[in-house]
C-alpha positions as CSV (number, residue, x, y, z in Angstrom):
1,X,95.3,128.3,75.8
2,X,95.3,127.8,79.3
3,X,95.7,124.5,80.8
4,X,92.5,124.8,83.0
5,X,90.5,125.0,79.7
6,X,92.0,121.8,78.3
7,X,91.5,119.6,81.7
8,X,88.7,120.7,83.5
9,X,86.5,120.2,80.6
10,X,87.7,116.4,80.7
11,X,87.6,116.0,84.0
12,X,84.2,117.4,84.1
13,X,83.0,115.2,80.9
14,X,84.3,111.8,82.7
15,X,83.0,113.1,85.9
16,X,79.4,113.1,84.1
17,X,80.1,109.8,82.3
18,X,81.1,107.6,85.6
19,X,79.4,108.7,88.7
20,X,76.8,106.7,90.2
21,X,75.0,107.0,93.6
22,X,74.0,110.2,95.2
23,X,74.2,112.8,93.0
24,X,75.0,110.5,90.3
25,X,73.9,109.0,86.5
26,X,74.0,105.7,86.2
27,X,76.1,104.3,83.2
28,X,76.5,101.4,81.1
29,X,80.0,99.8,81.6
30,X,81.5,97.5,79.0
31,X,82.5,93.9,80.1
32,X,82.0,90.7,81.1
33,X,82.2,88.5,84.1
34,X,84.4,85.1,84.7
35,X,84.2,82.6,87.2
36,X,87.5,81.5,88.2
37,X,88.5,77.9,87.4
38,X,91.0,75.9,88.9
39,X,94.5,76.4,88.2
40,X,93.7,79.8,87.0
41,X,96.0,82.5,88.3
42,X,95.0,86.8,88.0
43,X,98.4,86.9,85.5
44,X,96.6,83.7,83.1
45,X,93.0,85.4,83.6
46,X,94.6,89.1,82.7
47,X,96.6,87.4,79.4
48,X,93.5,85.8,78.1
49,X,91.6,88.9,78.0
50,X,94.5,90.8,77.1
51,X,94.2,93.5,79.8
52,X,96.8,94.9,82.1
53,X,96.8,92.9,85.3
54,X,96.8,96.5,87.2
55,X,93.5,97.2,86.0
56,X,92.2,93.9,86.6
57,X,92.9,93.7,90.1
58,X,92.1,97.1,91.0
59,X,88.6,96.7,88.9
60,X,87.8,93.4,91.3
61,X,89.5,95.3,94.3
62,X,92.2,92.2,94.5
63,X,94.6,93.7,96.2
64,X,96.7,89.8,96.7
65,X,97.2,87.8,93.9
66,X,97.2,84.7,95.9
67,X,93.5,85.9,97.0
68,X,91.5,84.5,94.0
69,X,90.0,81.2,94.2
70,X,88.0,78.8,92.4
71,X,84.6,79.4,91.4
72,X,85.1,83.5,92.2
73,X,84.2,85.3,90.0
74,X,85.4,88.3,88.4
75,X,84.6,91.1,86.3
76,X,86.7,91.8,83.0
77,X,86.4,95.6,82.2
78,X,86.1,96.0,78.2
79,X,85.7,92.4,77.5
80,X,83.1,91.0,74.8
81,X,83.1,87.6,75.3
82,X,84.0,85.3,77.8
83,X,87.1,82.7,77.9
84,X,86.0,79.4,78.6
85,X,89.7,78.0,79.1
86,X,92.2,81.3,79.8
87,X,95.0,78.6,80.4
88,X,94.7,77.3,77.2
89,X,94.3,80.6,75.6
90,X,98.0,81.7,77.5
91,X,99.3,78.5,76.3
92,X,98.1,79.0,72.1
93,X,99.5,82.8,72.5
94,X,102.9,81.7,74.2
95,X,103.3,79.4,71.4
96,X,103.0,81.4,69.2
97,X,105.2,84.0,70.9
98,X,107.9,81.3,70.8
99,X,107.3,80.5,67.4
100,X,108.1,84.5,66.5
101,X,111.1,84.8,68.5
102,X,112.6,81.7,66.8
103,X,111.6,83.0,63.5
104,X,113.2,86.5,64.4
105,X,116.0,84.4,65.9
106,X,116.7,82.8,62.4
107,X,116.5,86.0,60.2
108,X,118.8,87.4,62.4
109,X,121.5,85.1,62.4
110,X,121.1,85.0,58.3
111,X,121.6,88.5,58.4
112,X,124.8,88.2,60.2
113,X,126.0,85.3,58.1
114,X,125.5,87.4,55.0
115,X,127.3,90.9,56.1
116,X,129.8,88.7,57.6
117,X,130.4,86.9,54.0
118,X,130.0,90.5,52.4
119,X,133.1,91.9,54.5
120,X,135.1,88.9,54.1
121,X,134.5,89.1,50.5
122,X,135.1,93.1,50.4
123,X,138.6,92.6,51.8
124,X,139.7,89.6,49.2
125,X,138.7,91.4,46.6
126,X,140.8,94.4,48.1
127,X,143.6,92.4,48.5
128,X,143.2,90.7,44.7
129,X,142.9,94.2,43.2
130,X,146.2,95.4,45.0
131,X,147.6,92.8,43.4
132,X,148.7,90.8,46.7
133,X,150.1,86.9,47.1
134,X,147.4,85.0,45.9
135,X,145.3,87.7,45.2
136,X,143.6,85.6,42.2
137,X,142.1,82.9,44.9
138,X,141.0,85.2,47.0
139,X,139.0,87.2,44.6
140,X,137.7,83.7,43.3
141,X,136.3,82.6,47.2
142,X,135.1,86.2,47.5
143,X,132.6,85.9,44.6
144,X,131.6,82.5,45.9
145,X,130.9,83.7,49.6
146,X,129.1,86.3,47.7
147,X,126.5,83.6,46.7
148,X,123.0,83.5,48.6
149,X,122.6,80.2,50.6
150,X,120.8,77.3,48.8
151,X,117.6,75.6,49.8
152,X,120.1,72.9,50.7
153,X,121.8,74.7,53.0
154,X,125.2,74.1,50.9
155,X,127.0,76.9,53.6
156,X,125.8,76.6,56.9
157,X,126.0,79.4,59.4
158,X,128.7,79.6,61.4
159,X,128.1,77.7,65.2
160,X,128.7,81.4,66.7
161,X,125.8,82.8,64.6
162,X,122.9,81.0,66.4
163,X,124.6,81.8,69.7
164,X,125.2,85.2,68.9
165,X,121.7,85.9,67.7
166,X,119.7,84.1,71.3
167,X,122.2,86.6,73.5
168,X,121.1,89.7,71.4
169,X,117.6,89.2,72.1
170,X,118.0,89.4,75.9
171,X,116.5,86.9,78.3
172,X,116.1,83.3,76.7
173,X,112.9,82.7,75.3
174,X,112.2,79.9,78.0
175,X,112.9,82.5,81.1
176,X,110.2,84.7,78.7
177,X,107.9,81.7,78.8
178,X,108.1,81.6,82.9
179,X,106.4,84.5,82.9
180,X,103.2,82.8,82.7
181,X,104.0,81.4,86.1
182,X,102.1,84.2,87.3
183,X,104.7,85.4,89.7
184,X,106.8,88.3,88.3
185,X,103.6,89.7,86.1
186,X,100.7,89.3,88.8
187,X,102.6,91.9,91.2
188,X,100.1,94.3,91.8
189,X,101.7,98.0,92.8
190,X,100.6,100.3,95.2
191,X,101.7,104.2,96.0
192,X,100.3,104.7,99.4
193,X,102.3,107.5,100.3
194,X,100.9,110.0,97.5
195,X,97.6,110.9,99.1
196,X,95.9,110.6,102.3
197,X,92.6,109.8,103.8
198,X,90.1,112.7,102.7
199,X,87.5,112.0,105.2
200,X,87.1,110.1,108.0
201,X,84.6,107.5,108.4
202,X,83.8,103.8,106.6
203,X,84.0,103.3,103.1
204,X,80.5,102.3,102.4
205,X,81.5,101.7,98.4
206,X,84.0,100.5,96.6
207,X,86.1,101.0,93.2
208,X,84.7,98.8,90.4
209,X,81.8,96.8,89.3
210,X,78.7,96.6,91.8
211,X,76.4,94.3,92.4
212,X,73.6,96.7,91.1
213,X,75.1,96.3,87.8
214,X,76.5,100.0,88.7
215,X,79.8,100.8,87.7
216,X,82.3,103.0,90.4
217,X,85.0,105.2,89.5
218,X,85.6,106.1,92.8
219,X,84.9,105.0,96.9
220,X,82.3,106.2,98.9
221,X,82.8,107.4,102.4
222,X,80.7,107.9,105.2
223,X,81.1,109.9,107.9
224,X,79.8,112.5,110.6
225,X,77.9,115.6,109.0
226,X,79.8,118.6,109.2
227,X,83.2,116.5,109.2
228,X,86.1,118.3,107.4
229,X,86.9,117.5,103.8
230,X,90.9,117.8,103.3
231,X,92.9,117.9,100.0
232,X,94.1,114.2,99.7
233,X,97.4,115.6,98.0
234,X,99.2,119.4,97.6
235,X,97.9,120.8,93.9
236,X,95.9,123.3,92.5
237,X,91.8,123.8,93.1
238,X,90.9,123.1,88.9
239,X,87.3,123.2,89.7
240,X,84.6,124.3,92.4
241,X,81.0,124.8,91.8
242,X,78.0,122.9,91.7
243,X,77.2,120.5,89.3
244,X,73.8,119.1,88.4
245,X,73.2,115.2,89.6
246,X,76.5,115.6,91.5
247,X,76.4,118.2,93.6
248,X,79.0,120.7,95.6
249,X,82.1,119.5,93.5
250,X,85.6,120.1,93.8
251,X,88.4,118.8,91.3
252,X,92.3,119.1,92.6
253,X,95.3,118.8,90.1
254,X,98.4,117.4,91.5
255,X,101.7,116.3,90.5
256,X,102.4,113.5,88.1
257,X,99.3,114.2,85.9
258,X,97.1,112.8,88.8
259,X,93.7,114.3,89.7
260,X,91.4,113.9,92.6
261,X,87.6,114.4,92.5
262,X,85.1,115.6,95.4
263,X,81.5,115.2,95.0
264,X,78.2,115.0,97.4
265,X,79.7,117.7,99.4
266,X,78.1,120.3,101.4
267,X,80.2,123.6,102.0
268,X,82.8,124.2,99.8
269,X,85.5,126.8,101.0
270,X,88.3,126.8,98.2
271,X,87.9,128.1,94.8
272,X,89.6,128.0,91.1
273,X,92.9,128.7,91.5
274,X,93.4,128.2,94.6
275,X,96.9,126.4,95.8
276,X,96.5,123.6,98.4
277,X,98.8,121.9,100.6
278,X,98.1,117.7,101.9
279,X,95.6,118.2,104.7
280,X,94.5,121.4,104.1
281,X,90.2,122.2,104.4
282,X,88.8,122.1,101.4
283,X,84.8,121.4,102.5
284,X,82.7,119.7,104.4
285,X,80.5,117.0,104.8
286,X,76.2,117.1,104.7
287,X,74.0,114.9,103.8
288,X,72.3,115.2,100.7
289,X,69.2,114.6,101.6
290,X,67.2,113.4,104.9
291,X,67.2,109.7,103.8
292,X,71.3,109.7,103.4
293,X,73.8,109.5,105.9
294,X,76.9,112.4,105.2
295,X,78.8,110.3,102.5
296,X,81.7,111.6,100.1
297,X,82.5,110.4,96.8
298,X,86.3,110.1,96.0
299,X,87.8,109.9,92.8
300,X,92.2,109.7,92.0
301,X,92.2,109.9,88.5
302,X,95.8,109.4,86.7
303,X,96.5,111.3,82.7
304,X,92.5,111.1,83.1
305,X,91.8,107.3,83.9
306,X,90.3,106.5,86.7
307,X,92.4,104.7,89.8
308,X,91.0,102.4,92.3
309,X,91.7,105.0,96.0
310,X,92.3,101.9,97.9
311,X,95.3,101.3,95.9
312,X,96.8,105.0,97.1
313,X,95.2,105.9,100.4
314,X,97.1,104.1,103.2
């Protein structure tokens, strides 16, 4: 089966289920919204929810960490209740992360304790059985290092054993516990250099959550009618017709399992199968109707998710 037949149909199915605006369906996106309290940082807020801190800022357009403030307020995609105290919340599920890694921390060095007892008591019963110098005693401490550890802790585990056990986990548990400083984890990343600009004009829409109550997979961008529409990266034209409530659509596969999305357009002049270099003419702009200013709607979709543009266009 051809790989066209597996992705356009996606593509085209998510194209249908998150497009709003001209040419668009409006949809019903799951989530809630927060207001920011103080002391609150994007890594805390993103813990709480238990969503990756990517998404979160790229939902709310955040493209600083630093940039949230008190009394903001932001919108948590797939949520279904809202956190009254996310510090707290970090705080109950760091303890309890703690708790685990001491408790794996434990078993481990038990388990260490007992196949070190099992060798030392495989090699005096080796040496009693060849019939070595003392051979009699040995065999006699291997059958009692043999013996489980009591409730009492009657043989303790050797002072190496704990050590051992905290340096095989990696990173101490309390540099694991900094990460809720909300440094390391609140780095947002950005990959500017993979696409370009597909348009020029203002971007008269952004990614996310609208005030409407709309939700955007995509930027809108407005610009002079009859404007050129260029491939944002080199790939292969996947799709290029007209689709109902979206109109002249195009749909590029690139490298990397990424995928970009052109809708509202007027002239298309590339079709299926076409190969595409960065830059090259792939439409141009109209206006829909006569009420609308010449607007494009521009989707970067990665393995099929949808990707905030203002993350990748420079």
């Amino acid at each position: 089966m051809s790989w066209r037949l597996i992705i356009i149909p996606l593509l085209v199915v998510n194209l249908f289920c998150s497009c709003t605006g001209h040419y668009t369906r409006p949809v019903v996106t799951k989530g809630v919204y927060y207001r920011v309290k103080s002391g609150d940082t994007l890594w805390s807020i993103a813990n709480a929810y238990k969503i990756d801190v990517q998404d979160l800022a790229e939902a709310n357009n955040i493209t600083d960490p630093k940039l949230i403030v008190a009394d903001s307020v932001l919108f948590i995609p797939d949520a279904d209740q809202i956190i009254d105290d996310v510090m707290s919340a970090v705080s109950r599920m760091e303890s309890a992360k703690k708790a685990a890694r001491k408790e794996v921390s434990v078993s481990e060095s038990k388990t260490r304790k007992t196949d070190k007892q099992g060798d030392r008591g495989a090699a005096r019963l080796e040496m009693g059985a060849k019939g070595d110098a003392g051979g009699e005693q040995e065999a006699a401490a291997a059958i009692e290092d043999a013996r489980p550890i009591t409730a009492k802790g009657r043989q303790e585990a050797p002072a190496s054993a704990g050590r051992i056990a905290k340096e095989d986990m990696g990173p101490k548990a309390e540099e694991k516990v900094k990460e809720g400083d909300g440094t390391a984890e609140s780095k947002i990343k950005f990959d500017r250099d993979r696409f370009i600009w597909p348009v020029k004009g203002k971007v008269r829409s952004k990614f996310g959550f609208q005030r409407d109550g709309t939700y955007y997979n995509w930027v809108t961008i407005a610009g002079r009618e009859g404007s050129p529409v260029l491939a944002a990266a080199g790939g292969t034209v996947i799709f290029s017709s007209s689709l109902k409530d979206y109109g002249e659509t195009i749909i590029i596969k690139h490298q990397d399992s990424y995928a970009t999305v052109y809708t509202n357009l007027r002239n298309r002049i590339v079709q299926v199968d076409d190969r595409v270099k960065k830059g090259s003419r792939i439409a141009f702009l109209g206006k829909t109707d006569k009420k609308t200013e010449p607007s494009l709607n521009f989707e970067i979709r990665h393995k099929n998710k949808a990707r905030n543009p203002l993350f990748f266009l420079p």
